[in-house]
C-alpha positions as CSV (number, residue, x, y, z in Angstrom):
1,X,-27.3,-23.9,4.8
2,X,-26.6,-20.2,3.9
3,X,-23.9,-18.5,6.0
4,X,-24.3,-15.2,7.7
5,X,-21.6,-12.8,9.2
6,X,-22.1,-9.9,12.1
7,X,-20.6,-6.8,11.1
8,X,-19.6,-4.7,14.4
9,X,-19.9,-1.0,13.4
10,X,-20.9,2.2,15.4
11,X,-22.4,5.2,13.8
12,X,-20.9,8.1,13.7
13,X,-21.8,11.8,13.4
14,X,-19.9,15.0,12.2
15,X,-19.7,17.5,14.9
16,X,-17.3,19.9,13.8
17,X,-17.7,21.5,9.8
18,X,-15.0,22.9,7.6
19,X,-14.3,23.3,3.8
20,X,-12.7,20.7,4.0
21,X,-12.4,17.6,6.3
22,X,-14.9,16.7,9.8
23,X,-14.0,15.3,13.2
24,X,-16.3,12.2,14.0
25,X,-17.1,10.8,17.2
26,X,-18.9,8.1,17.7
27,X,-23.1,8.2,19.2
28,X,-25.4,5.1,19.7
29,X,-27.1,3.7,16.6
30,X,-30.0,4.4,18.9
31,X,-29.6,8.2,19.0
32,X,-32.1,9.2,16.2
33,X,-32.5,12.8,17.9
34,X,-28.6,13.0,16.9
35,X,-28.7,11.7,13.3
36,X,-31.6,14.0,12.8
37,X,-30.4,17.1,13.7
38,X,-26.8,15.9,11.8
39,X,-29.0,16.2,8.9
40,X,-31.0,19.2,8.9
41,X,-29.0,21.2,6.9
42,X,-26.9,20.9,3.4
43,X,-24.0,22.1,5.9
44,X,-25.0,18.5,8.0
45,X,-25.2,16.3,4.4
46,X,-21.9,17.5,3.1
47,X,-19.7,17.1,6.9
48,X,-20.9,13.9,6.7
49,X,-19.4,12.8,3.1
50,X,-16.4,14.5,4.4
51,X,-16.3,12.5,7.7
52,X,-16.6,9.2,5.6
53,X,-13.7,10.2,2.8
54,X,-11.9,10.8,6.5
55,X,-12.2,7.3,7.5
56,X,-11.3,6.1,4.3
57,X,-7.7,8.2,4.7
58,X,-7.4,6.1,8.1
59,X,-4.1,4.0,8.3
60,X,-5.8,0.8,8.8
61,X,-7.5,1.8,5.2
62,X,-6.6,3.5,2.2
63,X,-3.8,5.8,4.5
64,X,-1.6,3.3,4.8
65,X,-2.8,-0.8,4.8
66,X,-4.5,-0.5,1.3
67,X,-2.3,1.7,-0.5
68,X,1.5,1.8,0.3
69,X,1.6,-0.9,3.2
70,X,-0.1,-4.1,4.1
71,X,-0.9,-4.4,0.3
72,X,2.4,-3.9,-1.3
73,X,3.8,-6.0,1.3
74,X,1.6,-8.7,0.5
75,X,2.9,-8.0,-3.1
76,X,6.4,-8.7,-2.4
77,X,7.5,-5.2,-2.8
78,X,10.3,-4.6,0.1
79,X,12.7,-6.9,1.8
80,X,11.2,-5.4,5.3
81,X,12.7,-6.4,8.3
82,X,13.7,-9.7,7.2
83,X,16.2,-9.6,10.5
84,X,13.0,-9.3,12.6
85,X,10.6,-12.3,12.7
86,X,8.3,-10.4,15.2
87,X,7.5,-7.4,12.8
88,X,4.4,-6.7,11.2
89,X,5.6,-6.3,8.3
90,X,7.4,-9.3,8.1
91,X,4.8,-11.4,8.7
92,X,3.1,-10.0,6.2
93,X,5.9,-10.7,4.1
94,X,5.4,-14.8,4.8
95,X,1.6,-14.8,4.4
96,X,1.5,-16.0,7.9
97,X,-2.0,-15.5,9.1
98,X,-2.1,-17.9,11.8
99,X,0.1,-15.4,13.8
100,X,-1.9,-13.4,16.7
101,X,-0.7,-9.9,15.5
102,X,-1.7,-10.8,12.0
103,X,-5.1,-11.7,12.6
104,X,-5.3,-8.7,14.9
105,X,-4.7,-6.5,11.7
106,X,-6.7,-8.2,9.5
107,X,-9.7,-8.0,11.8
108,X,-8.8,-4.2,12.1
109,X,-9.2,-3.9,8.3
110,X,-11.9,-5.6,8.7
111,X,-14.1,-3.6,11.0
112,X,-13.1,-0.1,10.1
113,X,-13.8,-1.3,6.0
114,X,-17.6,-2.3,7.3
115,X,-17.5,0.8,10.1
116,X,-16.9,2.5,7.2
117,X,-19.7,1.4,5.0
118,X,-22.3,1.6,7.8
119,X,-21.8,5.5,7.7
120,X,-22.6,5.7,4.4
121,X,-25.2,3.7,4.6
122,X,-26.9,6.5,7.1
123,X,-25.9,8.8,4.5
124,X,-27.9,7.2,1.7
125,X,-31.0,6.4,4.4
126,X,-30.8,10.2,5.5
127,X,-31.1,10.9,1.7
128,X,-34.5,9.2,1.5
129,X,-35.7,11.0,4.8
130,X,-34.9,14.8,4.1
131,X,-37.5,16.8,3.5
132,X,-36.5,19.6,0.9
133,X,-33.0,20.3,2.8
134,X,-31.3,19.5,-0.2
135,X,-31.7,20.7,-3.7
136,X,-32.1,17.9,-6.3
137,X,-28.4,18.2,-8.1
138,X,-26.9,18.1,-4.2
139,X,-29.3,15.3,-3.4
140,X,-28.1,13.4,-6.9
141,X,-24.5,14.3,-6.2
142,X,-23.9,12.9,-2.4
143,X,-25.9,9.9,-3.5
144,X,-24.0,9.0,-6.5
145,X,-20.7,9.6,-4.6
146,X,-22.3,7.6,-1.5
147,X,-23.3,4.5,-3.8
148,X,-19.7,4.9,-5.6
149,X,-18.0,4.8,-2.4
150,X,-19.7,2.0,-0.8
151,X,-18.6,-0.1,-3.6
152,X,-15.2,1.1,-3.7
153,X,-14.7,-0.6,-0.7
154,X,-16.9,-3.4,-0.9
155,X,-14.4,-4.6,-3.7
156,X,-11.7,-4.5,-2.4
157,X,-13.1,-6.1,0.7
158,X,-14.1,-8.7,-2.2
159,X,-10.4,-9.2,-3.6
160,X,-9.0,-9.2,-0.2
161,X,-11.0,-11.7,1.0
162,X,-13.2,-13.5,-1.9
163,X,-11.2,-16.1,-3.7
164,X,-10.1,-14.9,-7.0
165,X,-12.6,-15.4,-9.7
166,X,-13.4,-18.4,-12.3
167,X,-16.4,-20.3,-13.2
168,X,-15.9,-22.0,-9.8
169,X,-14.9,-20.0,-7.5
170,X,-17.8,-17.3,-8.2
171,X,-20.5,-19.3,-6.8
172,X,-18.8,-19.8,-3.5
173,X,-19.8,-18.2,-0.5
174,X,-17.4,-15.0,-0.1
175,X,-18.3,-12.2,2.3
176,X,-21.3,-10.0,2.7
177,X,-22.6,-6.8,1.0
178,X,-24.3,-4.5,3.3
179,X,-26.5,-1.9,2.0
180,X,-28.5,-1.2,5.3
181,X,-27.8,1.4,8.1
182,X,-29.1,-0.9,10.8
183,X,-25.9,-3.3,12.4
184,X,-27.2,-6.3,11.7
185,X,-26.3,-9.7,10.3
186,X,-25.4,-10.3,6.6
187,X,-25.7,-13.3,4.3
188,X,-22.0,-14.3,3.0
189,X,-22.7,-14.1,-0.5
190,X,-20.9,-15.5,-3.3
191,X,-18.6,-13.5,-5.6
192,X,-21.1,-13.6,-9.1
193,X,-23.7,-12.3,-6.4
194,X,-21.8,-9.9,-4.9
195,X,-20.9,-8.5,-8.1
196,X,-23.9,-8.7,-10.0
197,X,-26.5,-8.1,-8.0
198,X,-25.5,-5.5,-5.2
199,X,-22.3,-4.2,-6.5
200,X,-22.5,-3.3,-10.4
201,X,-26.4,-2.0,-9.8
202,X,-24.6,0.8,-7.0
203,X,-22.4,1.6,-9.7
204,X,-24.8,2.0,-12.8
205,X,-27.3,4.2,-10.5
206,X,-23.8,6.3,-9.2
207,X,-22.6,6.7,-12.4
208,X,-26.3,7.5,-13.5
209,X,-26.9,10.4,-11.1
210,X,-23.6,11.9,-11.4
211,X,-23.9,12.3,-15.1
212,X,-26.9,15.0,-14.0
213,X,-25.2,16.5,-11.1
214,X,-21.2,16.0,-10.7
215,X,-19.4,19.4,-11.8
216,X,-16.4,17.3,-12.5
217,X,-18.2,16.9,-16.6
218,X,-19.0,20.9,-17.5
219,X,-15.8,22.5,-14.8
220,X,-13.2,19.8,-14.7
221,X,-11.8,18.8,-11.3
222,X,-11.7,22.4,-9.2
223,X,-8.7,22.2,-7.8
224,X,-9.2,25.2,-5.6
225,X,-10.8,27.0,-3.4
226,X,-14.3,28.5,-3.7
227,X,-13.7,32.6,-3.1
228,X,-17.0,31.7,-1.1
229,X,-15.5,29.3,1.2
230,X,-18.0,26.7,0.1
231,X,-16.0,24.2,-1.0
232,X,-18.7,21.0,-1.0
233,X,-19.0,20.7,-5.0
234,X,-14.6,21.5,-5.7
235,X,-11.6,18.9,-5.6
236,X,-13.5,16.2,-7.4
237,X,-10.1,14.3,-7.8
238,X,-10.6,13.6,-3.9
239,X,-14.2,12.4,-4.9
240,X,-15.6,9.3,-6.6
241,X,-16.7,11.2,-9.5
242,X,-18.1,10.3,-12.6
243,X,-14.8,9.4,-14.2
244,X,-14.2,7.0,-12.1
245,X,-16.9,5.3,-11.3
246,X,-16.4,4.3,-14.8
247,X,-13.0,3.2,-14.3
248,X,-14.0,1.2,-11.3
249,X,-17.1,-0.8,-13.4
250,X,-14.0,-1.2,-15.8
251,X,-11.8,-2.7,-13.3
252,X,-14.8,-4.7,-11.7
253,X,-15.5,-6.8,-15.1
254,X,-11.9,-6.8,-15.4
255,X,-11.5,-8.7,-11.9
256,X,-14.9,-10.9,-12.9
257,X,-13.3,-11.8,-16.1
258,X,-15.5,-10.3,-18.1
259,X,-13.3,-8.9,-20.7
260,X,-15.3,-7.5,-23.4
261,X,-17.7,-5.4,-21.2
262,X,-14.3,-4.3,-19.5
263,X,-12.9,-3.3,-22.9
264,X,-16.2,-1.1,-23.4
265,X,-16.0,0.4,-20.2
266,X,-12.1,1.5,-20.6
267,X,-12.4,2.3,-23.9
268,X,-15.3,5.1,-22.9
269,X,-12.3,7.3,-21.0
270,X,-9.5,6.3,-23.7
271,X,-11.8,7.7,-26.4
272,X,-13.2,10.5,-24.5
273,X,-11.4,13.9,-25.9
274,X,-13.0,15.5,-22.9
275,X,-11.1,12.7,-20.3
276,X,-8.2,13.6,-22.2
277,X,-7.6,17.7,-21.6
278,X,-9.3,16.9,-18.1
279,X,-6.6,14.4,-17.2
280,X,-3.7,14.4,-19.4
281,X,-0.2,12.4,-18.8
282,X,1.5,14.9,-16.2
283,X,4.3,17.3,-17.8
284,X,8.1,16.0,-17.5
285,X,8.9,19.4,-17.1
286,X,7.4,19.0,-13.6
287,X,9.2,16.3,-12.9
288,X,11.9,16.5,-13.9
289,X,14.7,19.6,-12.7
290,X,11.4,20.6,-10.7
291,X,12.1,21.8,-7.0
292,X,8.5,20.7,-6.5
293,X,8.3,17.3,-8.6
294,X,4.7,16.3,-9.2
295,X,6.1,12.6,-8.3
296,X,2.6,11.6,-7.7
297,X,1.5,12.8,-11.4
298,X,-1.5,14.1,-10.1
299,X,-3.1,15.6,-13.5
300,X,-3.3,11.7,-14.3
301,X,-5.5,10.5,-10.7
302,X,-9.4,9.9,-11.1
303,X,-9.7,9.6,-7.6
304,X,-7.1,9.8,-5.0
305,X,-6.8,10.6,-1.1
306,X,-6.0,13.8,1.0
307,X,-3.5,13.3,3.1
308,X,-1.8,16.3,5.4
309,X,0.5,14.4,6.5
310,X,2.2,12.3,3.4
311,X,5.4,13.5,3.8
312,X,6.0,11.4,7.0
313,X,5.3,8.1,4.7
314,X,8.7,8.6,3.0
315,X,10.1,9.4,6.6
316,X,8.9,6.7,8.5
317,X,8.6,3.9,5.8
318,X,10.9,4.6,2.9
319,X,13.8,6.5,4.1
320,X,16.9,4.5,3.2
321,X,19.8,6.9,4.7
322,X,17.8,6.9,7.8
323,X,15.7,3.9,8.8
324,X,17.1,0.2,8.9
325,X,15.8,-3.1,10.0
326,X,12.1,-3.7,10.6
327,X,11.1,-0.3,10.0
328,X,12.8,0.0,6.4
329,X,10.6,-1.3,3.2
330,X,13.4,-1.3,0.3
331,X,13.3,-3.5,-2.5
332,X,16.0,-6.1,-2.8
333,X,19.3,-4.7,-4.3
334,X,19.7,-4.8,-8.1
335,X,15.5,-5.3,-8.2
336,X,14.9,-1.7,-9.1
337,X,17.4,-1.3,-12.5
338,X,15.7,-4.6,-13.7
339,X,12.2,-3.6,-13.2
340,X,13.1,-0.1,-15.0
341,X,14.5,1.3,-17.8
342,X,16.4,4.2,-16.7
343,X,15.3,6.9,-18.8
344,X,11.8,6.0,-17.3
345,X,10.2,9.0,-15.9
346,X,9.1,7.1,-13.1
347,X,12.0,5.8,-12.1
348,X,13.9,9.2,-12.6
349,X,11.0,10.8,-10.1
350,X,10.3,8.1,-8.0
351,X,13.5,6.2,-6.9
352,X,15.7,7.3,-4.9
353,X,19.6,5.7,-4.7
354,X,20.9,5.0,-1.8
355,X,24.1,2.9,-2.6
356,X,23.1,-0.5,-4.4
357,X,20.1,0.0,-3.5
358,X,17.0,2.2,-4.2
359,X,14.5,4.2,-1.9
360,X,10.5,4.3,-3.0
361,X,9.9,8.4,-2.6
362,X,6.8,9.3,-4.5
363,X,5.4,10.0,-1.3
364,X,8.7,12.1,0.1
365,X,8.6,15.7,1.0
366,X,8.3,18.6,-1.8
367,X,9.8,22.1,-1.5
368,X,6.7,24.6,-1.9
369,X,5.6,27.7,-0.7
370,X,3.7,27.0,2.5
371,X,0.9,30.1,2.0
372,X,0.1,28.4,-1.1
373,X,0.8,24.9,-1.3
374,X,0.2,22.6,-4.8
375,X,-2.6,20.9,-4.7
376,X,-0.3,17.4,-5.8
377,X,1.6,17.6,-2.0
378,X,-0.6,16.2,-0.2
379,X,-2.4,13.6,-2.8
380,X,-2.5,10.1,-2.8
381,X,-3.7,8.1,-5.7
382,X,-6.0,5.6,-5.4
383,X,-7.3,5.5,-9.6
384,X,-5.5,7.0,-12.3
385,X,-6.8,7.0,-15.7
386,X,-3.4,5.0,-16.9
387,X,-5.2,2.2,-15.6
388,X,-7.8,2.5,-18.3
389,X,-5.1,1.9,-20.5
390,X,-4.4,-1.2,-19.2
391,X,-7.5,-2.7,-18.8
392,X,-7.9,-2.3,-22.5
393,X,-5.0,-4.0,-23.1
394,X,-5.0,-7.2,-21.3
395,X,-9.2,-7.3,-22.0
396,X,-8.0,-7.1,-25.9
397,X,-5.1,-10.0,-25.4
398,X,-8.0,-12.0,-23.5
399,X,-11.3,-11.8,-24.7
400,X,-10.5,-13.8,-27.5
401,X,-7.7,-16.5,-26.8
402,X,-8.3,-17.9,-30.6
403,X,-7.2,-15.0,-31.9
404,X,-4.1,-14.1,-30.1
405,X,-2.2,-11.8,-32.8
406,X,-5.1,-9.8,-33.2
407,X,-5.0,-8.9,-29.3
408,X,-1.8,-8.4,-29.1
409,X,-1.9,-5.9,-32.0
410,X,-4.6,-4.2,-29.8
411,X,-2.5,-4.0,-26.7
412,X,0.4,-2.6,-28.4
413,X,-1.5,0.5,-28.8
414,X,-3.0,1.2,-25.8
415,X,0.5,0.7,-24.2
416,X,2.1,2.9,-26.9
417,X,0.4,6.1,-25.4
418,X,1.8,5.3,-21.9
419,X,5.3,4.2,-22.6
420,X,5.3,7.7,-24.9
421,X,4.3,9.7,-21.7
422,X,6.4,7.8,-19.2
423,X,9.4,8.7,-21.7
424,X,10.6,5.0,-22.9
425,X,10.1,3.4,-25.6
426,X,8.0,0.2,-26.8
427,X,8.8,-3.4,-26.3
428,X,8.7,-6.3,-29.1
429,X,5.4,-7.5,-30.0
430,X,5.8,-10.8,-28.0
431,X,6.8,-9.4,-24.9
432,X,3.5,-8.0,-24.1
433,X,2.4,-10.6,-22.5
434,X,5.2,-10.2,-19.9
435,X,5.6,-6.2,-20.2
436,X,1.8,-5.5,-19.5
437,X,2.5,-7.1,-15.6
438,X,5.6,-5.3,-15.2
439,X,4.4,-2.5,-16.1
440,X,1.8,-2.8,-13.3
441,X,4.7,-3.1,-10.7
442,X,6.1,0.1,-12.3
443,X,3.0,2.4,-12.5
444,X,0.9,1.7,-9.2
445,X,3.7,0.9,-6.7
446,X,2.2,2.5,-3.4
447,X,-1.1,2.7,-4.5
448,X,-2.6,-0.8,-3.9
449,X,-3.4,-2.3,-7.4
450,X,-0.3,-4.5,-7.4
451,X,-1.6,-7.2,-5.4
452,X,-4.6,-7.4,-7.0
453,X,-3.2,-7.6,-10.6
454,X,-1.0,-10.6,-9.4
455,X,-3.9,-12.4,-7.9
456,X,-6.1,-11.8,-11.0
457,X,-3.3,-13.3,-12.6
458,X,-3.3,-16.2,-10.2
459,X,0.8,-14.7,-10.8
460,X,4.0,-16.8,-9.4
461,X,6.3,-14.9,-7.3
462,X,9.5,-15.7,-9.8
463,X,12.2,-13.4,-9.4
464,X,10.6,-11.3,-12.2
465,X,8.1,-10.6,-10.2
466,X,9.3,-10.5,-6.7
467,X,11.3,-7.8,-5.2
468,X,11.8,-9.2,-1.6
469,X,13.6,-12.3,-1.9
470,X,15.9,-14.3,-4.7
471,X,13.8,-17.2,-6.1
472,X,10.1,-18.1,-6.0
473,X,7.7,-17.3,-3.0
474,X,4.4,-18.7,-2.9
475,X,1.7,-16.8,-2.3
476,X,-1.6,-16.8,0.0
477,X,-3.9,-14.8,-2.2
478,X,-6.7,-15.2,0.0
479,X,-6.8,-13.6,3.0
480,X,-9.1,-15.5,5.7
481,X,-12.2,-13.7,7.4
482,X,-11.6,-12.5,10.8
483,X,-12.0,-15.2,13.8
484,X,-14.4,-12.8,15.3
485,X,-16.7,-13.0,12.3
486,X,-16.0,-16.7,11.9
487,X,-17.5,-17.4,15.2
488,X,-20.9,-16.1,14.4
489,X,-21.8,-17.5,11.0
């Protein structure tokens, strides 16, 4: 019998417009008078994409739980509050979903992700309804984003909560993809459906419509203001622009094993000359001696978050000479040095000492003028065309297991251009195997993908890997569906 799961949303409309981000408050589903007049006007279309690229930015999402947080936690990143049992993050820490506050926060994740998804969902229906509000490259433009977005986080929902894939754990029943705007029951579906027939086609039709509309490919990524004030079309890095919806069908085959078609899809940005002057490795001469260190490297980000407040993270999360106990994530001491080689420019920019130990501080305060901040202060990465890199890697190591050398040869050189730009040099031929993971821990730390990469992996927590505790952890890769979902399959 199939299974079905209720997804609790509300709907919810823009009411105030700006160049750059929209308060939302929620109105009935019922309201159609409201969602009409919402979008009447291009104005109305473009609050609304802002209003959903808000929720993303929420804590319980990509602000906090899906980027630096729950996720790296999850990922054995910090010792964090190991003297408090009763912590969040703790529990986290110990896989223990069966506490109360646990499963509170996962159901949290849970609902907003879906909440989320809903509100595009009345984006892409509002598409279909307007009558000549919108031109046809805006039209083509908020859909493409839309359908990007939607399965953004509809995969990571996937690897959250889907088991991880292999030929049979993809035809088991995982979670639901909903492409309506009605709140309404969906059919759990299982992860080669998921994938194939609801995910990959909202990426091939984004990724089709933005080649016609998104700026991003004829003005690169319009980092500033319009003189205009009209800012819907600018800051494509904060976008899910064309770029990366490639990168994202690259990391989808990646995650669904399908190494050659992943290998295709990475190599289209690697070998793109365009990709390269568009995004290049960031300059060490802003990181390095800088009063405002680009710690983020955000010429590098496909797609990252806004975030107004980001200098609080390092504050409230990171801050070694100020925090302790439960509210401190720090990775155990001596983890840091063996992870890095020190003349690595992300550990030079990124780290911070404080006494044996180190403090995470991409996120930490920058000095800048405050009339005319850099764009890089207040960004959060979320994809970054490194990643491209290694996808083509591993997919070259593992699409052909017979022929082992010849992948590894192929590896080595997509690493070489990022151990050249991170300022270190290359490891032996047969530590690739090894060095590719590590270098995973080293690149996206705070950004989300570690987790992921160890599941893929099906990864051990040896003390290579594991920068909370001496010794091996096991891990719960698979976090369970809420137990208000649960109860009304």
């Amino acid at each position: 019998m199939k299974a079905s799961i209720k997804t609790y949303v509300w709907i919810l409309v823009a009411v105030v417009l700006t160049t750059g981000c929209s308060d939302w408050l929620d109105y009935s589903p019922k309201d159609q008078y409201v969602k009409k007049q919402q979008f009447s006007t291009v104005d109305g279309f473009y609050s609304a994409v802002n209003g959903v690229y808000n929720r993303i930015a929420s804590n319980t999402l990509y602000g906090q739980n899906l980027s630096y947080g729950m996720i790296d936690i999850l990922a054995q990143r910090y010792t964090p509050g190991s003297n408090n049992s009763n912590s969040l993050n703790y529990l986290w820490s110990t896989y223990d979903y069966s506490s109360t506050n646990l499963q509170a926060s996962i159901d949290a994740i849970w609902k907003e992700a879906y909440s989320t998804i809903l509100n595009v969902n009345v984006i892409l229906s509002a598409l279909e309804e307007q009558n000549g509000v919108l031109t046809q490259k805006d039209m083509e433009l908020i859909k493409g984003d839309c359908l990007a977005l939607r399965a953004f986080i509809h995969f990571d929902l996937l690897r959250l909560f889907g088991p991880n894939y292999n030929d049979g754990s993809a035809e088991q029943p995982a979670i639901p993809y909903n492409n309506s705007d009605k709140a309404q029951a969906h059919e759990l579906l299982s992860s080669r459906q998921f994938i194939y027939d609801y995910l990959m086609p909202d990426l091939n039709l984004a990724e089709e419509l933005l080649k016609e509309a998104d700026p991003i490919l004829t003005e690169g990524v319009l980092n500033s203001n319009n003189e205009n004030g009209n800012n819907y079309r600018r800051y494509r890095q904060l976008r899910l622009n064309y770029f990366a919806v490639i990168l994202m069908k690259a990391r989808v085959h990646l995650w669904a094993k399908d190494y050659t078609n992943a290998l295709t899809e990475a190599e289209r940005l690697i070998g793109d000359d365009y990709v390269k002057s568009t995004f290049p490795f960031v300059d060490s001469d802003k990181l390095l001696g800088s009063i405002s260190p680009d710690r983020v490297f955000s010429s590098e980000v496909l797609f990252g978050l806004y975030n107004a407040d980001r200098e609080s993270i390092y504050s409230d999360n990171f801050d070694g000479t100020n925090l302790s106990g439960a509210a401190l994530l720090q990775p155990k001491a001596g983890y840091i040095q063996q992870l890095f080689n020190q003349a690595d420019y992300r550990f030079l920019s990124q780290w911070r000492a404080n006494g044996n130990l180190y403090s995470f501080c991409k996120y930490a305060k920058i000095s800048y003028n405050e009339e005319n901040p850099p764009f890089y202060a207040f960004l959060m990465p979320l994809m970054r065309i490194s990643e491209a890199y290694y996808i083509a890697a591993e997919s070259s190591i593992m699409k052909d297991p017979s022929n082992l050398m010849a992948g590894i040869t192929a590896a080595q050189t997509y690493l070489t251009p990022i151990k050249q730009a991170r300022g270190i040099g290359l490891p032996g031929m047969f530590e690739l195997l090894t060095e590719h993971s590590k270098e995973y821990l080293r690149e996206f730390w705070g950004e989300g993908q570690i987790f992921f990469m160890l599941k893929r992996n099906n990864q051990g927590l040896n003390n290579l890997y594991n920068a909370n505790t001496d010794g091996s952890i096991t891990a719960t890769y698979q976090l369970p569906l809420p137990a208000s979902e649960q109860e009304n399959r």
